[in-house]
N, C-alpha and C positions, 0 to 999 in steps of 0.2 A: 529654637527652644533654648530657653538659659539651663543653665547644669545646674541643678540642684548641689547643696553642699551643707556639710555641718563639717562642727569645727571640735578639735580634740574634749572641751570642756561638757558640750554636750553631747558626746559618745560617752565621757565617763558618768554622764547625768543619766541616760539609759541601763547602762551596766548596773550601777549603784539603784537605780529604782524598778531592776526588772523589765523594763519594760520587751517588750518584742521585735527583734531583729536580727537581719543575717551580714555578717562580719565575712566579708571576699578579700582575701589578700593576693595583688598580683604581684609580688615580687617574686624572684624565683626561688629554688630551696634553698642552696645557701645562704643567703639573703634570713628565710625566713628562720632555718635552723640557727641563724648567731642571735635574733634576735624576733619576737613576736609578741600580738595582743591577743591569741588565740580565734585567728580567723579561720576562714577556711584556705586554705592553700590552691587555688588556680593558677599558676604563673604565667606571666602572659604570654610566653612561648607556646603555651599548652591551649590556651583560648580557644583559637578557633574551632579545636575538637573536644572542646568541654564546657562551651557557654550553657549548655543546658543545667549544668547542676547550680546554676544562678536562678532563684528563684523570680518567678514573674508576680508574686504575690507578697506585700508586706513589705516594710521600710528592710532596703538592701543598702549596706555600704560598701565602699569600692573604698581600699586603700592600699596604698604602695610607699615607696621609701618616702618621698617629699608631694607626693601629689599630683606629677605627672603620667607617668601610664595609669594609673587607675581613671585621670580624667578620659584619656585617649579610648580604654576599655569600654567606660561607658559611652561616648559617644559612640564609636564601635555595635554595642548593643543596641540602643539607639534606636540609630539608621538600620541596622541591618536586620533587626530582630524584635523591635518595638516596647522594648521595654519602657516603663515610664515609670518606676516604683527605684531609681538608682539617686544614692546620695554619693559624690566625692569627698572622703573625709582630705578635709585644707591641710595641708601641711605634711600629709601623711606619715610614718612612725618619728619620724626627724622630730614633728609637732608636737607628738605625744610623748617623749623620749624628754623635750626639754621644759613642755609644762606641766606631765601628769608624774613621767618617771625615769626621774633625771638617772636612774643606775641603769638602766638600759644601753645595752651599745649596739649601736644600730651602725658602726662598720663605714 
């Protein structure tokens, strides 16, 4: 199965039009407390024993510092749990830091 993914331009096209979704951040807390787009905080240390509060229902994004654990997370879910409703946001905050909101410091 290809990984689904959106890209920082249209995460801010959602936000900006309402529309319905759930924002998963796996980076860890410090990570998330220097810098954030007000996701939910999962870190991926904590996954295993928290994949549930990911929803199985409705456009979900997965995002992390540059885009790699959040891919690996959803594969992860995936396989092991069958989710099918998972976007990888590209580039993850590094993305959105340099095209949405360059004063962010993402460390």
């Amino acid at each position: 199965m290809i990984m689904k993914s959106i890209n920082v331009q249209e995460l801010k096209n959602l936000i900006n039009n309402d529309k319905p979704f759930t924002l998963i951040d796996v980076r860890e807390q410090a990570e998330y407390d220097l810098a954030n787009i007000n996701g939910i905080l999962i870190p991926t240390s904590e996954f295993a024993n928290r994949f549930q509060e990911v929803p199985k229902e409705g456009k979900v994004i997965v995002q992390c510092r540059s885009g790699q654990r959040s891919a690996n997370v959803i594969m992860w879910l995936e396989h092991n749990h069958g989710y099918d409703n998972l976007y990888n946001l590209e580039g993850g905050i590094i993305a959105w830091a340099r095209e949405i909101d360059p004063g962010l410091t993402v460390g």
